[in-house]
C-alpha positions as CSV (number, residue, x, y, z in Angstrom):
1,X,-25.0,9.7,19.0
2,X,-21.2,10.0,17.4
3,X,-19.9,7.3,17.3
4,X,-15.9,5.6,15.4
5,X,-16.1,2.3,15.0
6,X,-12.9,0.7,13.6
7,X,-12.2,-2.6,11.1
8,X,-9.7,-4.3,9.5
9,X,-6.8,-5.6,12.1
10,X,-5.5,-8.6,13.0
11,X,-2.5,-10.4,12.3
12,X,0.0,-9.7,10.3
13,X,3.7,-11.4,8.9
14,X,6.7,-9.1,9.0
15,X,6.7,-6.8,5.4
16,X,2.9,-8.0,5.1
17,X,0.0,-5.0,4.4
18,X,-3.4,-4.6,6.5
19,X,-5.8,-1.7,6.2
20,X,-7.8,-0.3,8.9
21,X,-11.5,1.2,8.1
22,X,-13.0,4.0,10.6
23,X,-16.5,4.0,9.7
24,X,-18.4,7.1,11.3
25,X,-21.9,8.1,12.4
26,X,-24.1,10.6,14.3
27,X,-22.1,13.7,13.1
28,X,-24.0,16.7,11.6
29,X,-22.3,17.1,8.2
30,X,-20.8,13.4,8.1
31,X,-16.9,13.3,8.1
32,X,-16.5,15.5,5.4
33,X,-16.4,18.3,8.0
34,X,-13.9,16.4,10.1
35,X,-10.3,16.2,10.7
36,X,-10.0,12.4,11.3
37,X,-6.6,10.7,12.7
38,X,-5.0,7.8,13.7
39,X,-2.6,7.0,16.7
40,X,-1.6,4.1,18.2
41,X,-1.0,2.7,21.7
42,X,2.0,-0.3,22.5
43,X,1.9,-2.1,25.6
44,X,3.1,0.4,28.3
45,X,3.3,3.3,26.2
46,X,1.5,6.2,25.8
47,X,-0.7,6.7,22.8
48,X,1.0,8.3,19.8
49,X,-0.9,9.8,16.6
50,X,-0.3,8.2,13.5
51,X,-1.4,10.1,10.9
52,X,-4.1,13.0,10.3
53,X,-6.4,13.8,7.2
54,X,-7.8,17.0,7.3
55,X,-11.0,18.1,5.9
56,X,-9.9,20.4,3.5
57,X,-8.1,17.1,2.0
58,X,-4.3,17.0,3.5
59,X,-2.6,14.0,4.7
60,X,0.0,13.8,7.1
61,X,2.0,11.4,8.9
62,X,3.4,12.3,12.3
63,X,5.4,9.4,12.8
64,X,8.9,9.1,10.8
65,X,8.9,5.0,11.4
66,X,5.7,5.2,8.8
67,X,7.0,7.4,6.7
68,X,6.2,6.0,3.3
69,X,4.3,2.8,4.6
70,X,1.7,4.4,5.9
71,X,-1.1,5.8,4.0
72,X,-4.3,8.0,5.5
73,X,-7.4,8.2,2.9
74,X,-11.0,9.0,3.2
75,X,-14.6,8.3,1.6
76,X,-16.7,11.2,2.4
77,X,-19.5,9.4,0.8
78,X,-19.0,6.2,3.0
79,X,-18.1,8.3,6.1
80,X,-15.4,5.8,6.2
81,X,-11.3,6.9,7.0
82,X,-8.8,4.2,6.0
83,X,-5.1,3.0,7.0
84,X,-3.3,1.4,4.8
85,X,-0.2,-0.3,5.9
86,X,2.5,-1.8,4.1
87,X,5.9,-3.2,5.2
88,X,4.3,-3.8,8.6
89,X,7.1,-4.2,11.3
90,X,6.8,-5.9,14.7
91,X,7.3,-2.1,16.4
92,X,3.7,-1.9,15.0
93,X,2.3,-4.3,17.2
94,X,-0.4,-1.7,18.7
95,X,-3.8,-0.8,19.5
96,X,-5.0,1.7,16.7
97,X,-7.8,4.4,17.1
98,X,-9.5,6.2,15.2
99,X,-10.3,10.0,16.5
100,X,-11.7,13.5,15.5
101,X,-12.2,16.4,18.0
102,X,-15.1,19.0,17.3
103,X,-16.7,21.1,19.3
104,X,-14.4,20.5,21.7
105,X,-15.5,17.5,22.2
106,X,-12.6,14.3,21.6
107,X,-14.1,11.1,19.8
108,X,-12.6,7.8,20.2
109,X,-13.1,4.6,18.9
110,X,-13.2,1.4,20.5
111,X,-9.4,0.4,19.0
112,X,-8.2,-2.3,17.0
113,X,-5.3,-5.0,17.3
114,X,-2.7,-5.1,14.8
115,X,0.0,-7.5,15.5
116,X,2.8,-8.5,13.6
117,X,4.8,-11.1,13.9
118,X,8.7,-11.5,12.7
C-alpha cells in the first residue's frame, strides 16, 4: 500500500531553519519515478503547493514568498523528499504535505505543523 509519511516540524523562532522529510513506500519503482511536492494549508485557506521536484531532477518553487528560503531535495536511495527552510516567517505557520499523483491516482500525506513564532 503507498503510503507519504512526513517528519521534521514543529516550532520554530522568526528567521530560524526546519526541514521536513517525506519518507515514501509501497510504490513500484520507489520515488525515483515520481514527481514529489510540497503545499501547504493556513488556517482557513486553501491548500497551496510549495514546491515540486520532478523525477527527471528539477526543482521548483511555486510560491514567490519562498523564493530563496525554500529548498526541495530528494534521496532516491532513501525514498525520502526533503524541505528545507530557512528564514522561517510567521506567514509559514501551516500544515505541510507531502504529495505525488500517478496513475491518476493523488497521494497525500498525513501533514505536518510548522509554526513559527515572531
Amino acid at each position: 500500500q503507498e503510503q507519504l509519511v512526513e517528519s521534521g516540524g514543529g516550532l520554530a523562532q522568526l528567521g530560524g531553519s526546519l526541514r521536513l522529510s517525506c519518507t515514501a513506500s509501497g510504490f513500484t519503482g520507489g520515488i525515483s519515478v515520481l514527481t514529489m511536492s510540497w503545499y501547504r494549508q493556513a488556517p482557513g485557506l486553501k491548500r497551496e503547493l510549495v514546491s515540486t521536484h520532478t523525477k527527471f531532477g528539477h526543482a521548483v518553487n511555486y510560491l514567490r514568498s519562498v523564493q530563496a528560503r525554500f529548498t526541495i531535495s530528494r534521496d532516491n536511495a532513501n525514498n525520502s523528499v526533503y524541505l528545507r527552510m530557512n528564514h522561517l516567517k510567521p506567514e509559514d505557520t501551516a500544515v505541510y504535505f507531502c504529495n505525488t499523483f500517478i496513475n491518476a491516482s493523488n497521494y497525500w500525506g498525513q501533514g505536518i505543523q510548522v509554526t513559527v513564532s515572531s
